[in-house]
C-alpha positions as CSV (number, residue, x, y, z in Angstrom):
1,X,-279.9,-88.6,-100.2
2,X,-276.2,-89.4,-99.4
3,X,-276.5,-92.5,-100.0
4,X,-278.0,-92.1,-103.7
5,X,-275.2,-89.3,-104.2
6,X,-272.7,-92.1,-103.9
7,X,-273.7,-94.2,-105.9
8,X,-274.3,-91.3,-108.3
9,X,-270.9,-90.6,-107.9
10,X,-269.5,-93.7,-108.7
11,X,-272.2,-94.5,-111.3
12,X,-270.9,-91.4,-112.7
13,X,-267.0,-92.7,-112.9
14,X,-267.9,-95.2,-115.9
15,X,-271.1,-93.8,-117.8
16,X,-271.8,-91.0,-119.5
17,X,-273.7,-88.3,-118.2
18,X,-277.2,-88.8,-120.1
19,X,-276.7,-92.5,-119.0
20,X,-276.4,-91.5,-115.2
21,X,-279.2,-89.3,-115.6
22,X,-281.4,-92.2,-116.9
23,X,-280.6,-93.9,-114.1
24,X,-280.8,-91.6,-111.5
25,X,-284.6,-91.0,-112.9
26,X,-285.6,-95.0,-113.0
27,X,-283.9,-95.0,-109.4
28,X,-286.2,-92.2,-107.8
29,X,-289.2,-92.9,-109.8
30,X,-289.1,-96.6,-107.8
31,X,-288.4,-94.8,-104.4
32,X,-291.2,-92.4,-105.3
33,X,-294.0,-95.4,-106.0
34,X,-293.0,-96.9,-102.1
35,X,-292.2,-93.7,-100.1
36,X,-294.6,-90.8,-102.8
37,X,-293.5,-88.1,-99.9
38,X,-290.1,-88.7,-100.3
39,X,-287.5,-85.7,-100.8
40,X,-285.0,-86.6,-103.1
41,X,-282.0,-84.4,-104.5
42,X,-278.8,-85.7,-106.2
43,X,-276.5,-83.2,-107.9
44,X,-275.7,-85.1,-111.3
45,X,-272.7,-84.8,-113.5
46,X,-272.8,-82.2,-116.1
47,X,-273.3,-83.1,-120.0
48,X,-270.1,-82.9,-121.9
49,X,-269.9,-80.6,-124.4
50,X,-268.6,-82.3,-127.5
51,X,-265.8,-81.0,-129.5
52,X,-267.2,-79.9,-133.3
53,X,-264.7,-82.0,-135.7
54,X,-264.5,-80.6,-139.4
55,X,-263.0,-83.3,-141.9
56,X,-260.5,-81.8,-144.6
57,X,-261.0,-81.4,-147.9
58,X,-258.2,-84.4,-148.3
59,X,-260.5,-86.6,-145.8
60,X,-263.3,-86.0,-147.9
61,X,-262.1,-86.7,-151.2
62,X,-260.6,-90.2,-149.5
63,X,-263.5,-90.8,-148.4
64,X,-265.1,-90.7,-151.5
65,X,-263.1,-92.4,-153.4
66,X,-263.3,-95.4,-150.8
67,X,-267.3,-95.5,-151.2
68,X,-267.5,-94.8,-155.3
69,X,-268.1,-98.9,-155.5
70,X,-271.1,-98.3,-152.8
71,X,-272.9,-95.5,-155.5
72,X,-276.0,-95.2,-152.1
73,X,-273.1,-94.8,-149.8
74,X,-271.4,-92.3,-152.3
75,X,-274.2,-90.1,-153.1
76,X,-275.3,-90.5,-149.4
77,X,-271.5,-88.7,-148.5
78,X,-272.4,-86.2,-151.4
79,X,-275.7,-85.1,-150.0
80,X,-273.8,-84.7,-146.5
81,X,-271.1,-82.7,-147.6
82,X,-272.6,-80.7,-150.5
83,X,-275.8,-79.5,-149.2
84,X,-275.4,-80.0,-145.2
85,X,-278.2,-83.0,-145.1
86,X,-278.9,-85.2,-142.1
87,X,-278.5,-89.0,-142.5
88,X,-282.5,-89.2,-141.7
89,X,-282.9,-86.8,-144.5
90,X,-281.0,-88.7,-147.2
91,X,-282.9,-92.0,-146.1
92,X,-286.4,-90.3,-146.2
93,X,-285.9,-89.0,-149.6
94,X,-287.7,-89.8,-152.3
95,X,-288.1,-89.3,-156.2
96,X,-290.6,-86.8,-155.8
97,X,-288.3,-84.8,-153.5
98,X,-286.0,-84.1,-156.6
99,X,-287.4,-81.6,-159.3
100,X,-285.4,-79.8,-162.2
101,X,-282.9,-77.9,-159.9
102,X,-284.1,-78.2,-156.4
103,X,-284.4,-81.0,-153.7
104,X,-287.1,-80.4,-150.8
105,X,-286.4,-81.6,-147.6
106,X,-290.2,-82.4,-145.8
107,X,-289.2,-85.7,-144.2
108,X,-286.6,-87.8,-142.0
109,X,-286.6,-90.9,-140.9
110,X,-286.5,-91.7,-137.6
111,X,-286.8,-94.8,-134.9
112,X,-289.6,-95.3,-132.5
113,X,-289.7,-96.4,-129.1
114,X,-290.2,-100.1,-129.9
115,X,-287.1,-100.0,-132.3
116,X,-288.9,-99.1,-135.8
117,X,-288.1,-96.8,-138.5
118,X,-290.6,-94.5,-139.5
119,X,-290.8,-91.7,-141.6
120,X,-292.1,-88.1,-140.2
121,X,-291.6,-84.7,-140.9
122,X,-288.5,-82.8,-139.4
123,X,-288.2,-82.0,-135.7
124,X,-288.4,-77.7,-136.7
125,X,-290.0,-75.7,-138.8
126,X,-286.4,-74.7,-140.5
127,X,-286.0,-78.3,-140.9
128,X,-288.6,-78.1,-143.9
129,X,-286.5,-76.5,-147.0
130,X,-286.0,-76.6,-150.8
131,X,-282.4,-76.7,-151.5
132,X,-280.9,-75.8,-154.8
133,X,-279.5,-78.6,-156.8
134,X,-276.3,-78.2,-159.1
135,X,-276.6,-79.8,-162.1
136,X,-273.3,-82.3,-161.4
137,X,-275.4,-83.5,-158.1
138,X,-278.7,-84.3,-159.8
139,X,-276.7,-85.8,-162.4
140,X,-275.1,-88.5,-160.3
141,X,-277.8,-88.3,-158.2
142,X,-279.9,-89.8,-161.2
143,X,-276.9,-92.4,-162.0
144,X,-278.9,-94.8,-159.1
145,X,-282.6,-94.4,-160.3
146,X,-281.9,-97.2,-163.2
147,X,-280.2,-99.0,-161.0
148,X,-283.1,-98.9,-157.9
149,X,-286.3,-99.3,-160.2
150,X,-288.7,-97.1,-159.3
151,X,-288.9,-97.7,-155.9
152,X,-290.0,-94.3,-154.0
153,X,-287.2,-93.6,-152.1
154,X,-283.8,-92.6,-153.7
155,X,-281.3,-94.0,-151.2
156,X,-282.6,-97.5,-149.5
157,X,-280.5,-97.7,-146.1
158,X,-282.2,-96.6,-143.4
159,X,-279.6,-94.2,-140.9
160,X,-278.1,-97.0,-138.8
161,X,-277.3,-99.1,-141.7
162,X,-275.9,-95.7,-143.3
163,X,-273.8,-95.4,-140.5
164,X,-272.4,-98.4,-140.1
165,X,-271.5,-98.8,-143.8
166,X,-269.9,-95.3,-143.2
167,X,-268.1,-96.3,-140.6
168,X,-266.7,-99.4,-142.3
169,X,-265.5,-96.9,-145.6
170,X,-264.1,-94.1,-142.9
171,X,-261.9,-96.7,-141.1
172,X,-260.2,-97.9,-144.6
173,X,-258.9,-94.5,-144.8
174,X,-257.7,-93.8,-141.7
175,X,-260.4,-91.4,-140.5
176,X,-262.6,-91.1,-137.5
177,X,-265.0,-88.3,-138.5
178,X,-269.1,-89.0,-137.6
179,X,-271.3,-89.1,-140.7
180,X,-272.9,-85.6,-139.3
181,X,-269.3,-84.4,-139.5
182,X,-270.0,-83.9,-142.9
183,X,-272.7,-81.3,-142.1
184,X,-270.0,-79.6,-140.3
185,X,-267.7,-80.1,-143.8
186,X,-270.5,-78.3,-145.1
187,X,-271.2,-75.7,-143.0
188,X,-267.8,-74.5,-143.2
189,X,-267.3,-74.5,-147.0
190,X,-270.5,-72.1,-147.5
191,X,-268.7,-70.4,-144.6
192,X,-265.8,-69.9,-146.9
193,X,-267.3,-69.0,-150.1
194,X,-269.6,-66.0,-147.9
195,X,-273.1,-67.8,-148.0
196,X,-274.7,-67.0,-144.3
């Protein structure tokens, strides 16, 4: 056991905490299959807490300006900031998800274990909803269905390809928000106009 805790230790020096716990796991899961009766106890390094960044109302409006040229990328960022979605719920949705003034969220899309994207309902109950839709958002929101055909789903990344093309339109304006930042955005503009 002192022996493991120093390695944990120094593992711990360069990775991050989920990382060292992975490892600790695979570690004593191999001493376990050779010694089954073995007692094995390593105190592992806490998870750190991340700091909640919330973009300005300047970053925003930079940003999209930088992704107008990208219209999947722009009314990805709109979706995001306007009505809090999740970059698995803007890649899962689909033409049938929009109706007259509402959008329902049933779906995300996610990766399996052998590195597929899939698409499956939320992780919670709460993450099945029906959003209101302003008229300005359907609107542009529309602007992409002559361009896309009528293929099923509205935006056609899938969320690390989102990402990435984020990432690339975030840097060329001098920001270094996440994409889920924007949920934060979000949160903290319905915060601001009294909405729970």
């Amino acid at each position: 056991n002192l022996e493991i805790q120093r390695f944990i230790n120094q593992f711990a020096e360069n990775h991050a905490p989920k990382t060292t716990k992975n490892v600790f796991a695979l570690l004593t899961s191999s001493l376990r299959e050779i010694e089954p009766d073995m007692a094995i106890t390593a105190k592992l390094p806490q998870k750190r807490k991340s700091s909640i960044v919330i973009p300005t109302e300047e970053e925003i409006k930079a940003l999209l300006k930088s992704v107008s040229k990208n219209k999947e990328l722009y009314i990805a960022v709109l979706l995001a900031t306007s009505l809090g979605l999740r970059r698995g719920e803007i890649c899962a949705l689909e033409w049938a998800d929009l109706t007259d003034n509402t959008l329902s969220i049933t779906k995300s899309m996610a990766m399996t274990s052998d590195n597929t994207w899939v698409i499956k309902t939320p992780k919670t109950e709460s993450g099945t909803r029906v959003l209101p839709l302003p008229v300005w958002l359907k609107k542009e929101i529309l602007s992409i269905k002559k361009d896309s055909g009528q293929n099923d789903r509205i935006i056609h990344m899938t969320p690390n390809s989102l990402t990435d093309a984020f990432i690339d339109a975030r840097s060329a304006v001098g920001c270094s928000f996440r994409f889920h930042d924007l949920r934060h955005y979000n949160a903290s503009v319905m915060l601001a106009l009294g909405v729970p």
